[in-house]
C-alpha positions in Angstrom: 0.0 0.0 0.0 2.8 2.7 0.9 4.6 1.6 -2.4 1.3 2.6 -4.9 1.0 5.5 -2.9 4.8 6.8 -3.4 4.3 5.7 -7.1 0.8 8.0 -7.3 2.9 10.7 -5.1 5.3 10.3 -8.1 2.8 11.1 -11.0 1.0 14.1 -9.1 3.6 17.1 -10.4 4.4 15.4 -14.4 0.5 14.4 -14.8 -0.2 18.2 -14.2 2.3 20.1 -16.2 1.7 17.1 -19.1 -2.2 18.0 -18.7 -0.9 22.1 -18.5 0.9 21.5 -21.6 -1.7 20.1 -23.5 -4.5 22.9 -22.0 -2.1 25.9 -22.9 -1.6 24.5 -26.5 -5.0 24.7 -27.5 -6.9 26.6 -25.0 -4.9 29.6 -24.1 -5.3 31.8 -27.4 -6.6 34.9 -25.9 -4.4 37.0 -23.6 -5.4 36.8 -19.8 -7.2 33.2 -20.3 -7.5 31.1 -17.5 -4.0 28.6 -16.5 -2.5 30.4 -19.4 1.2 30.8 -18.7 1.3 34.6 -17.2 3.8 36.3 -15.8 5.3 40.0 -17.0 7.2 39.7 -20.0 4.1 37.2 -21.6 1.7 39.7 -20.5 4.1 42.2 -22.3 1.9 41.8 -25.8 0.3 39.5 -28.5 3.4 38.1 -29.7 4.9 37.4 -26.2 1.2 35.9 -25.2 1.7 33.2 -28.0 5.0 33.0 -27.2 5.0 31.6 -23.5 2.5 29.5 -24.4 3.7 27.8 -27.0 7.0 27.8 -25.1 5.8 26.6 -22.7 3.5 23.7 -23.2 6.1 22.4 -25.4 8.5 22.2 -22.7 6.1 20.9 -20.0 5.1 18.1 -22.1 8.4 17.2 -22.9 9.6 17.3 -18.7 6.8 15.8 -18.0 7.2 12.4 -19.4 10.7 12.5 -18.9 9.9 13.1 -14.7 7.5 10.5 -14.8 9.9 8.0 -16.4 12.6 9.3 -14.4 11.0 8.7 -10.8 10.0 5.6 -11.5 13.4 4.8 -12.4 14.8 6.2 -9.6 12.4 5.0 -7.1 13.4 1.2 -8.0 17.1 1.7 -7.4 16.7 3.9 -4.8 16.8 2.1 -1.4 13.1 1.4 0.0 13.4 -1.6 2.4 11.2 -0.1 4.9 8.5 2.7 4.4 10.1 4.9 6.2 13.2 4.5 3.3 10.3 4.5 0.7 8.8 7.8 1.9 12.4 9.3 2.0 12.8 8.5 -1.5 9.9 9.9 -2.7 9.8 12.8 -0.8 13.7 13.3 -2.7 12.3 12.8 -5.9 9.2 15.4 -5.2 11.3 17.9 -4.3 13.5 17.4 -7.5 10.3 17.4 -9.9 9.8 20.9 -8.1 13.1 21.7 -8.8 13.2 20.6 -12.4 9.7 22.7 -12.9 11.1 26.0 -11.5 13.9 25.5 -14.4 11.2 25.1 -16.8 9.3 28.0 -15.9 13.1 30.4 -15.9 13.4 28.5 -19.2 10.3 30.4 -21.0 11.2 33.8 -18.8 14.7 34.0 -20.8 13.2 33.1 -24.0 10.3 35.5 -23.5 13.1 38.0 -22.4 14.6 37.7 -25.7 11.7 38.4 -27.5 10.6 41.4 -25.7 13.8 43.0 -24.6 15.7 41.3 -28.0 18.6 44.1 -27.7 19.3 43.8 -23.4 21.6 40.5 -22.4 19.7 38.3 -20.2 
């Protein structure tokens, strides 16, 4: 029982941004919509609008899977003799999907940066 739920504790964070990625693709073609990618800069105009979310959908999609297929991976070499060990582990390998998602999201900031401010170094 502890093992499915560290394995459903495991697909919480990629099953979102993969299900994020997908919504932004198609759903997010007017500026302001609702869980479009918004920040600053992608609030800065059209172009930068379509921009971040194209950007990044793409690139939520794409870390999403490779999470998923990652923390399973890791979770069955990773030691997990006793739950305690288990929930160690997963707890680990939460805190890296968080990790690898805040990347993401500086990922799309610098390419909106580009777009927007194309003449200022980032």
């Amino acid at each position: 029982m502890t093992t499915v739920l560290c394995y459903i504790s495991l697909l919480i964070i990629p099953v979102c941004s993969f299900l994020m990625g997908l919504y932004r693709r198609s759903g997010c073609k007017e500026m302001h919509a609702r869980l479009g990618y918004t920040s600053e800069l992608s609030l800065s105009g059209p172009q930068a609008w379509a921009r971040a979310q194209q950007a990044s959908s793409l690139r939520y999609m794409i870390v999403s899977v490779v999470l998923a297929v990652f923390s399973f991976w890791a979770l069955a070499i990773l030691p997990a003799n006793t739950p305690a060990a288990l929930g160690v582990s997963a707890l680990m390998l939460v805190m890296f999907q968080v990790l690898v998602m805040i990347v993401v999201i500086v990922t799309v900031e610098v390419s909106l940066r580009r777009l927007v401010h194309p003449h200022e170094q980032a």
